[in-house]
N, C-alpha and C positions, 0 to 999 in steps of 0.2 A: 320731813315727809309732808306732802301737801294733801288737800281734800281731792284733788283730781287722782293721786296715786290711790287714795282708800275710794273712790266711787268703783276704780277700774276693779281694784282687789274684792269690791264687793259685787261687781259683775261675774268676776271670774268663779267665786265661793256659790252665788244663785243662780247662775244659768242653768246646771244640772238639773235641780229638784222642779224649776220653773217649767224645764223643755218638758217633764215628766208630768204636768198639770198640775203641782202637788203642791205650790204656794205662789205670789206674786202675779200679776197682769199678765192675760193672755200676751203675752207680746214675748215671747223666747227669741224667736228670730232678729227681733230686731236689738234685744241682751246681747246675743251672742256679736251681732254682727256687730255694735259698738267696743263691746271688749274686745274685739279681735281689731279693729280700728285704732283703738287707745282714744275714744272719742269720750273722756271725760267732760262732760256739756252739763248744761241745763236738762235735757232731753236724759241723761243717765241718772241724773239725780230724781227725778219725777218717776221714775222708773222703780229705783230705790225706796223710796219713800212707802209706794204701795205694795210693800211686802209685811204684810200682816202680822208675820210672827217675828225676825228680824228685826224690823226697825224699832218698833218698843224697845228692843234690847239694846242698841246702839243709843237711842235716845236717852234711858239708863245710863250709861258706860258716861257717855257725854257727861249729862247733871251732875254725876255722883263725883267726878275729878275738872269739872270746870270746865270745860271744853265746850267750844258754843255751837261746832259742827259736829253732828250724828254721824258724818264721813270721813270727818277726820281718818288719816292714815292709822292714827295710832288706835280708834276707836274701834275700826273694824278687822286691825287685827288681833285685837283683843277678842271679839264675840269670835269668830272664825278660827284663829289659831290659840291666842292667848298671848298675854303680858302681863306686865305689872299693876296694869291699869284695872285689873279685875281685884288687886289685895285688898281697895279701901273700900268695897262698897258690902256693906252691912247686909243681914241677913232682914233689917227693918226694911232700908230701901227695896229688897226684895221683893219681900211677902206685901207690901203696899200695891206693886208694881202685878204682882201674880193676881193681888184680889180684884184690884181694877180690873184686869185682862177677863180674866175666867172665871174670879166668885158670882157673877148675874148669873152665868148660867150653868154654877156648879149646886144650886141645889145641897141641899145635908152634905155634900162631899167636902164642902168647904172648908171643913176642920181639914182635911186631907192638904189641901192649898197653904193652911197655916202650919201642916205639919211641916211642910217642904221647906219654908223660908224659914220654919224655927233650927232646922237641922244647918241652918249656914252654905244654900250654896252659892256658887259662882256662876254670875251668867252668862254662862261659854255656851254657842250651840250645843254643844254634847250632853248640857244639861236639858235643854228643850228636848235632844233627841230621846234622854234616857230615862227623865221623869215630868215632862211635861206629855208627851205623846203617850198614848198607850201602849205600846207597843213591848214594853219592859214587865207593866202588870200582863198584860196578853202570854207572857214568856215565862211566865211564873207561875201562870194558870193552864197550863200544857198546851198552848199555840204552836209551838215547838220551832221547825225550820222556818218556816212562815216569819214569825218574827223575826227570829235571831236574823234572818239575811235582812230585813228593811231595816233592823238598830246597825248592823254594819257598813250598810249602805247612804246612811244616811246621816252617820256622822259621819265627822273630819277624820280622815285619814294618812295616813304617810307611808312612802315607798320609795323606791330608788330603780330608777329607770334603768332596765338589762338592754334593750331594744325599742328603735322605734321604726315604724313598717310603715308608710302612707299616715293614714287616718286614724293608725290605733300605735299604742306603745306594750310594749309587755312589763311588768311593774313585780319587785320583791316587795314584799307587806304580810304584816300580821293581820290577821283575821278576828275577826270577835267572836269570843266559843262562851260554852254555856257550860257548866258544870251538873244545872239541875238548882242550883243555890245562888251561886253565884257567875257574873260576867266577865268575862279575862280575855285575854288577847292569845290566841295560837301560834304555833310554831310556825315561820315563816315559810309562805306560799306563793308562784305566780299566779298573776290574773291578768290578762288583757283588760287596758282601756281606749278607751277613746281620745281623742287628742285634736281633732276637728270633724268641723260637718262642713263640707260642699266650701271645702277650702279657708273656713273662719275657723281659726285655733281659739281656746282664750287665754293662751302662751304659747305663743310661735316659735317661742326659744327653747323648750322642751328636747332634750338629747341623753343619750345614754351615759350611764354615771348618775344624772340630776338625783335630788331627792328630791321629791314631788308631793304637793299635799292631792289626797283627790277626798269626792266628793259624789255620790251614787257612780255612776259609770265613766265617771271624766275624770282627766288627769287635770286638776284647775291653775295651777301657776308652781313656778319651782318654789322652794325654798332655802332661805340661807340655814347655815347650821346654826344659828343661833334660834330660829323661828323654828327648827324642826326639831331642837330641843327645848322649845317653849312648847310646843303641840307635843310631845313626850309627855310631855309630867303636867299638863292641862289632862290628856286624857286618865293618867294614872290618877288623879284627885277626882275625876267624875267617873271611875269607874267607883272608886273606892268609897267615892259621899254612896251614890246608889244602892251599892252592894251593904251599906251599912243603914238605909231604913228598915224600918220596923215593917212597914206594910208597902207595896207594889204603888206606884203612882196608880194613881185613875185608870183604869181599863176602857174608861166610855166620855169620860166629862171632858176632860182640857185637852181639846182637841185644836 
């Protein structure tokens, strides 16, 4: 797997949240329209680099197994969908990596940052979504639908393509439900996605049958069954770390 396959996979993974203003350089359009080119350049890496929350984590993934590119194929589907490459890295390199980020401006919360990296997690998006953001203590503290739709929408997902119509696909997928205690996955739903804008896909191979990872409203690239049973059981471990802290991530701090 080369760094141009992991620059493209990590276009395809940030274009969503980016088009949404919600991280990375004002530049969506021009995200989109290199993934949809396969224009893994200079110009997609500089792009890459300035995603704030993301590339910390790739940078991570990289150090902790040798790896001297943050693009590497294999590093970015680690943070995004998940591999092997997430078993070596310590709950030290973690919590080192969370204080740098977030202890300046976490204020007393700080213990809270070390409680996180003391409990071992893995740094899959899913974990930024589920206990870096707020949005998990917000859902704990009776925010209710509000949250629970931005934690489902904002992690990594998977689904299996029923239809696809122009611009959008219709997609099977588990949903993220709430018990009141704890987060779990529901009983299989349709949802329309998205699949391009004004003719850029960011998988133009996208057809009925696929399993597909998505990502807030977009269906982001297919995937093989080996990667759709890595993003399985990556999300069953980061539901299962979250649901087993003591106290809610941060409600306000690591943002």
């Amino acid at each position: 797997m080369s760094a141009g396959t992991g620059a493209l996979t990590f276009a395809r993974f940030a274009y969503p949240p980016n088009a949404l203003g919600l991280c990375g350089p004002d530049a969506s359009r021009e995200l989109l329209q290199r993934a949809a080119a396969g224009a893994a350049d200079a110009g997609l890496r500089e792009l890459a680099a300035q995603f704030e929350g993301a590339w910390p984590y790739l940078e991570l993934i990289a150090h902790e197994n040798g790896i001297a590119d943050p693009l590497d194929a294999r590093v970015v589907e680690a943070y995004w969908i998940g591999n092997d490459l997430l078993d070596g890295i310590g709950p030290r390199a973690i919590g080192e990596d969370l204080a740098a980020r977030f202890g300046p401006a976490a204020g007393r919360e700080r213990r809270r940052i070390a409680g996180l990296a003391g409990a071992a997690p893995r740094p899959h998006h899913d974990f930024h979504v589920f206990c870096v953001y707020p949005w998990t203590g917000l859902l704990r503290t009776g925010a209710g639908d509000r949250a629970l739709h931005v934690l489902d929408r904002c992690r990594v997902r998977w689904g299996t393509v029923t239809a696809v119509a122009g611009p959008t696909a219709t997609v099977l997928g588990r949903p993220l439900v709430w018990d009141g205690r704890h987060l779990g996955l529901g009983a299989p739903r349709e949802e329309v996605v998205t699949v391009a804008d004004g003719g850029d896909a960011l998988d133009p191979a996208i057809a009925a049958g696929d399993v597909v990872a998505l990502h807030w409203d977009w269906a982001c690239t297919r995937l093989t069954p080996r990667q759709a049973r890595a993003l399985r059981a990556e999300t069953a471990r980061q539901l299962a770390f979250v649901n087993r802290l003591a106290v809610p991530p941060p409600a306000a701090v690591l943002r």
